[in-house]
N, C-alpha and C positions, 0 to 999 in steps of 0.2 A: 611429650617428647623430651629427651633428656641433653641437655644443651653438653656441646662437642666441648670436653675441655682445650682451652688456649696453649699453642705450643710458642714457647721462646726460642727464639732463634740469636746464634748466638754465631760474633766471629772472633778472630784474632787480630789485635792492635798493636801497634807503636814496635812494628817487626823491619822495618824500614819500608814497608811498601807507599806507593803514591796515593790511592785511593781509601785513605782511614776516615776521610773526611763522608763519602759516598756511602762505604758500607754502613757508616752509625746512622745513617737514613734510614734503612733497610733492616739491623735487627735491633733487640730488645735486649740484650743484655753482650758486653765485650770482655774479652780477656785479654788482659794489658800488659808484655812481656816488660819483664821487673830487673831486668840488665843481667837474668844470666844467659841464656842461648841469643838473647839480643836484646837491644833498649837499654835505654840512660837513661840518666833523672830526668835531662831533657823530653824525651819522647815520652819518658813516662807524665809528667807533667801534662804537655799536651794532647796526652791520650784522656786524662782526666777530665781536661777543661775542653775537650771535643765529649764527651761522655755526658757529662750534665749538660751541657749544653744542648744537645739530643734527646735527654730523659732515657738514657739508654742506663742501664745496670753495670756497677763497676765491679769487673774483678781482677783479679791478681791470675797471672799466666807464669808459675814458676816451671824452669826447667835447668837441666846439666848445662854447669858453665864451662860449655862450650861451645862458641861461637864461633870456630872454624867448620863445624860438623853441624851449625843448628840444633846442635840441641837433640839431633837425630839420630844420635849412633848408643846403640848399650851402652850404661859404662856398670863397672862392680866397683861400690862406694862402700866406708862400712856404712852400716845402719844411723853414726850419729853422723856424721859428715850430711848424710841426706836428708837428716831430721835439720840439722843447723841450714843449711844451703835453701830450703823451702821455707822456712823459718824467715832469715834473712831477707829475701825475698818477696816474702807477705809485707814481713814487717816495712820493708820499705814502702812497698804501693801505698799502704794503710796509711804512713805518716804522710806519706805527698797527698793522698784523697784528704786527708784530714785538714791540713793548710788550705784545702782548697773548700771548705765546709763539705765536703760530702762524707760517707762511711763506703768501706767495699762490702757486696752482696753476696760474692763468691769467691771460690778458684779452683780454677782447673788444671792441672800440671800438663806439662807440654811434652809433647814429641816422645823421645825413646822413654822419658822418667813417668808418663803417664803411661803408657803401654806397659813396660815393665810391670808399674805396680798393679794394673789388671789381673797381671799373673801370677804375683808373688807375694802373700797374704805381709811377708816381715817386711819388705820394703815399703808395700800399702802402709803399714802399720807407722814406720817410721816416718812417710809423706805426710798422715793424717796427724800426727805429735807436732813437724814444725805446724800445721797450719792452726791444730787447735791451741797451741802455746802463742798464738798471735790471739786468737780469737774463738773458743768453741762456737760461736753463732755462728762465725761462714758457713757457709751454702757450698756443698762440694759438688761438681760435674764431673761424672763420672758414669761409663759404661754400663747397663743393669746384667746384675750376675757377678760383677767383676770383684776380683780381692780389693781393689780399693773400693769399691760402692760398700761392699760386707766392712772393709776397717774404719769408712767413713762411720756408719751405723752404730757400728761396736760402742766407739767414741761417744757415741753421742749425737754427733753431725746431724744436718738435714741433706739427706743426698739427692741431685738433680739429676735422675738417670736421661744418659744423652748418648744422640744415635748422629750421625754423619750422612751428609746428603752428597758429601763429593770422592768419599773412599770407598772402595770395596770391601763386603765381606767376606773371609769363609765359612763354611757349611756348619763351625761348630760357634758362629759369631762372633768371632773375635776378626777385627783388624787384619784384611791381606797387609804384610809387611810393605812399604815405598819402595822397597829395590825390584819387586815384582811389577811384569809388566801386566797396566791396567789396575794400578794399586790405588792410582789417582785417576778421579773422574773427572774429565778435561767437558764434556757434551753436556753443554746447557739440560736437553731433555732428557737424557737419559739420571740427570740428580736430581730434577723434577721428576721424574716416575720414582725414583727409590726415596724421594719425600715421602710422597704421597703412601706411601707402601706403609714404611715405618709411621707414622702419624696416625695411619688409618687401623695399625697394631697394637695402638694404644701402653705400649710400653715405657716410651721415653716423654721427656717432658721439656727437655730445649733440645734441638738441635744444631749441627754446625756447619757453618760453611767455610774455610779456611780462606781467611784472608789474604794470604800470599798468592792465590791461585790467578791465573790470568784471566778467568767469566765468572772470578767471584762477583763483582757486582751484578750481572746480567743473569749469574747464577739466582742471588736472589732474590730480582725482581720479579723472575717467572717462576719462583717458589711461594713469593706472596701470594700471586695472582692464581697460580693454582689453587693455592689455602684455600684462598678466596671461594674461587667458582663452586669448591668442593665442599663450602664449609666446615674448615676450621679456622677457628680464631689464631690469631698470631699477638701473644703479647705472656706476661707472666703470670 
């Protein structure tokens, strides 16, 4: 019999929420918001040395600086402005992991600038130039099928195709928008049955549960524990 590969599950850190210390209990790998939709050196800091201290996976969470909107709203940037912005960005985390003896693992862009670039191969393009002018070895998480998974590739990249236990899809897989209602999956079980679903699809290979969420942690607990009973492995 052929042993279930391991799925990583992954959240988001140092976005000001209370419980960052809870969720690095619960997954294998974090995305560490790097002061543009939110966090400072501060937070970022702390999200590093809560990180190794967990053996949890460190990555870089870039997104539009902007922190009135989170990071969540379109914006039309050129092309170099978002190459430099994601850039910047990496580069920071990378140098705060580095003082700290660790290396980052991954990144994953946030909110509206990771969605965007799913759709739009030259924005893809220019997210994946800052992150490989930091680093061609990152590890990029990203949607399968999407313009950035394909500009990750192009690149060179190693791409971490990754599926969502607390949003909705539509029909053609992409991300229902946040401003839709039922966009976000608030019921413990009903993000444990769309775990399980996605896992048992065999398409992606971390998944996420958004940290900011108010059953993110309770979320994850009963996502292990399903792993569990169901066997699959949960680690990288």
């Amino acid at each position: 019999m052929t042993a279930m590969r391991a799925i990583d599950l992954n959240a988001d850190l140092g976005e000001g929420g209370s419980e960052d210390a809870a969720l690095l209990g619960l997954v294998t790998s974090a995305n560490i918001a790097c002061g543009g939709h939110a966090g400072n050196e501060e937070t970022m800091r702390r999200s590093i040395e809560l990180a190794l201290a967990s053996g949890v996976a460190i990555g870089a969470h870039p997104g539009y600086e902007d922190r009135e909107h989170f990071g969540r709203i379109a914006m039309v940037l050129p092309l170099e402005e978002i190459t430099a912005l994601v850039r910047r960005q990496v580069e920071k985390l990378a140098g705060l992991a580095a003082a700290n003896g660790a290396k980052l693992h991954h990144v994953k862009p946030h909110g509206a600038l990771y969605n965007q670039a799913g759709r739009d191969p030259l924005l893809a393009a220019a997210v994946v130039e800052g992150i490989t002018r930091v680093s061609p070895e990152l590890i990029l998480y990203a949607q399968p099928g999407s313009a950035l998974a394909e500009a990750g590739r192009t690149a060179g990249m190693a791409v971490c195709p990754e599926g969502f236990a607390d949003r909705r899809y539509r029909d053609d897989g992409s991300l229902m928008p946040r401003g839709e209602p039922g966009a976000v999956i608030k019921d413990v079980e009903t993000a444990v049955a769309q775990a399980l679903e996605i896992a048992a699809g065999g398409t992606v290979e971390t998944l996420c549960v958004h940290g900011d969420g108010a059953t993110a942690v309770a979320m994850l607990h009963a996502i292990r524990a399903a792993f569990r009973d169901a066997g699959f492995p949960v680690g990288r």
